[in-house]
N, C-alpha and C positions, 0 to 999 in steps of 0.2 A: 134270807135270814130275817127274823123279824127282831126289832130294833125298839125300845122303849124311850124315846126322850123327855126326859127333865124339862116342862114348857109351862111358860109364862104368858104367853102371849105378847112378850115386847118383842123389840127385833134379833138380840143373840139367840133367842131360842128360837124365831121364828127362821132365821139365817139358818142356823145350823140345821133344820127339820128338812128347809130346802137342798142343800148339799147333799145329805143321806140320803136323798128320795130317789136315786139313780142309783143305789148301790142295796141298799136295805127297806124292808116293808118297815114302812115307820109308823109308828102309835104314839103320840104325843100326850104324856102322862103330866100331870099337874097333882102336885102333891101338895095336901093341906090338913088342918089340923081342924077342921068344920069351926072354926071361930067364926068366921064370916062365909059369906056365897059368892066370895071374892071368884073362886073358882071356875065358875059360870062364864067370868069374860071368859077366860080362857078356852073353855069349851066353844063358845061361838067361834072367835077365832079359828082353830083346827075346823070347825065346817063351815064354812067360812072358804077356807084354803084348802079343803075336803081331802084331809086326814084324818086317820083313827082318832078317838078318843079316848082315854080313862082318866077315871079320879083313882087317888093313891093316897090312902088314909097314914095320916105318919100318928104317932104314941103322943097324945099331950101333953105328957110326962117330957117332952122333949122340948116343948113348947116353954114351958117354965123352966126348964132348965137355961132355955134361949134366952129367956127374961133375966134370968137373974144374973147373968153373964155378963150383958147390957148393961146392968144398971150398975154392976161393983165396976166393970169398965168404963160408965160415961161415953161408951160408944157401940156399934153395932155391930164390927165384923167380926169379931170371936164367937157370940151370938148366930149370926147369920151361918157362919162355917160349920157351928156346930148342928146345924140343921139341916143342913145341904150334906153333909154326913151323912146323916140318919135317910135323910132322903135317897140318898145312893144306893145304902145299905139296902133300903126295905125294896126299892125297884130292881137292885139285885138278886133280891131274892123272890124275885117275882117269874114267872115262864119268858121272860124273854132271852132269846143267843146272845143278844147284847146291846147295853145301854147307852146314854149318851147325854149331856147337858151343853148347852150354851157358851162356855166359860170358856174367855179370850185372854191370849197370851198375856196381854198389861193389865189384867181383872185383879182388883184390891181383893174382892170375897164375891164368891168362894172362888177359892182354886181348891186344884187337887194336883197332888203332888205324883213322881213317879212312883212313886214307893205308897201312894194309896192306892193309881190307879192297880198297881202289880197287886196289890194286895186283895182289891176288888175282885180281880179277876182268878188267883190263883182260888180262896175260899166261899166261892159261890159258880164258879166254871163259866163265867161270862165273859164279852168282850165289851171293856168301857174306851169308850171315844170322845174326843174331844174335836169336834173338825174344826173349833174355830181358834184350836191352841197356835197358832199359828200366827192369827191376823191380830193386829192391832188395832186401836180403836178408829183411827183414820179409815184403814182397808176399808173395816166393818162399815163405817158409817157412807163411806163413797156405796158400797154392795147395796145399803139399802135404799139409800137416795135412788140408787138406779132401781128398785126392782122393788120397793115394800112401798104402801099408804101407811103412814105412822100418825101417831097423833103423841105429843112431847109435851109436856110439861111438869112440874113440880111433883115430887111423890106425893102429894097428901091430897091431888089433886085427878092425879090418873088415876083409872081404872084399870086395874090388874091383877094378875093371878101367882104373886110370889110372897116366899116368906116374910118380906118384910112388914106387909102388910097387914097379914094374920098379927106377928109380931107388936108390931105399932098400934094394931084393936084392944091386943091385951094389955099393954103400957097404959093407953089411954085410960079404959075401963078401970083398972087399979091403982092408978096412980094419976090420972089427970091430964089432959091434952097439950099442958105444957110440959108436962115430962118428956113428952113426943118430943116436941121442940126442943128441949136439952138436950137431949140421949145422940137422937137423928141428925147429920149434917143435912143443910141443905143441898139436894140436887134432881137432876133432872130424872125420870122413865118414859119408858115408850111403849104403848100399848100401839102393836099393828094391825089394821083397820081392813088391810086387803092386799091383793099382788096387782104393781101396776101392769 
């Protein structure tokens, strides 16, 4: 069955690509809205780890909608969820049997609820997955320790291939680089480097 995932290039999405790769032909899709060439890590990555590739154009219309979310919120995850929506949405509606994203049992944003994923799947005839609904963030982070090269530090500082990014280009651009700093908490990502 070929298998479409939701990939960043940090470690839940790279975790999760690893898990499927014994059950499903996996294609590691990185969805963006071309603001930046943020996308590119990502793609190295996947060959890199010599998996499929595609880009996965989302509506930019979506993208300002993400913004403006953010900013009457003073925060990012309503923003972020409503993107990772849209992202679902259009990867669903793409040729794959079934889809699949990163997102761990104690994930503040995105999640997807039962009642999306049922809905995913009854109105596009797919099967959405989550392998890593399960693990928490300990699991997670013992799994990679043991098996991923990471490279960790501050978001504005990694290089990566996820919404927030895109997000945080456009924030900045319109409204100024401390807006970023207001909007955004501080914390960590992880863009993965290689399998040890």
């Amino acid at each position: 069955m070929e298998l479409g995932l939701l990939y960043s290039a940090g470690k839940d999405s790279t975790l999760a690509a690893l898990l499927l790769e014994e059950f499903y032909d996996v294609t590691l899709v990185t969805a963006h809205f071309g603001v930046s060439d943020d996308w590119q890590h990502a793609r190295t990555t996947a060959t890199q780890l010599e998996f499929d590739f595609r880009r996965l154009e989302l509506d930019p219309d979506v993208a300002h909608e993400a913004v403006e979310k953010i900013r009457l919120d003073g925060f990012p995850r309503n923003g972020i969820q409503h993107v990772h929506q849209h992202a679902l949405e259009r990867l669903a509606d793409s040729e794959f049997d079934a889809i699949a994203d990163g997102s761990r049992r104690d994930d503040r944003v995105p999640t997807v609820s039962r009642a999306q994923a049922q809905s995913l799947e009854d109105r596009h005839g797919v099967e959405y997955i989550a392998p890593l609904s399960g693990f928490g963030r300990t699991a997670v982070d013992q799994l990679v320790d043991a098996h991923l090269e990471v490279t960790v530090g501050p978001s504005e500082e990694i290089s990566r291939a996820d919404y927030e990014a895109e997000l945080r280009t456009l924030i900045a651009d319109e409204d100024g680089p401390d807006a970023v700093r207001e909007l955004f908490p501080d914390h960590e990502q992880t863009y993965v480097t290689g399998i040890r």
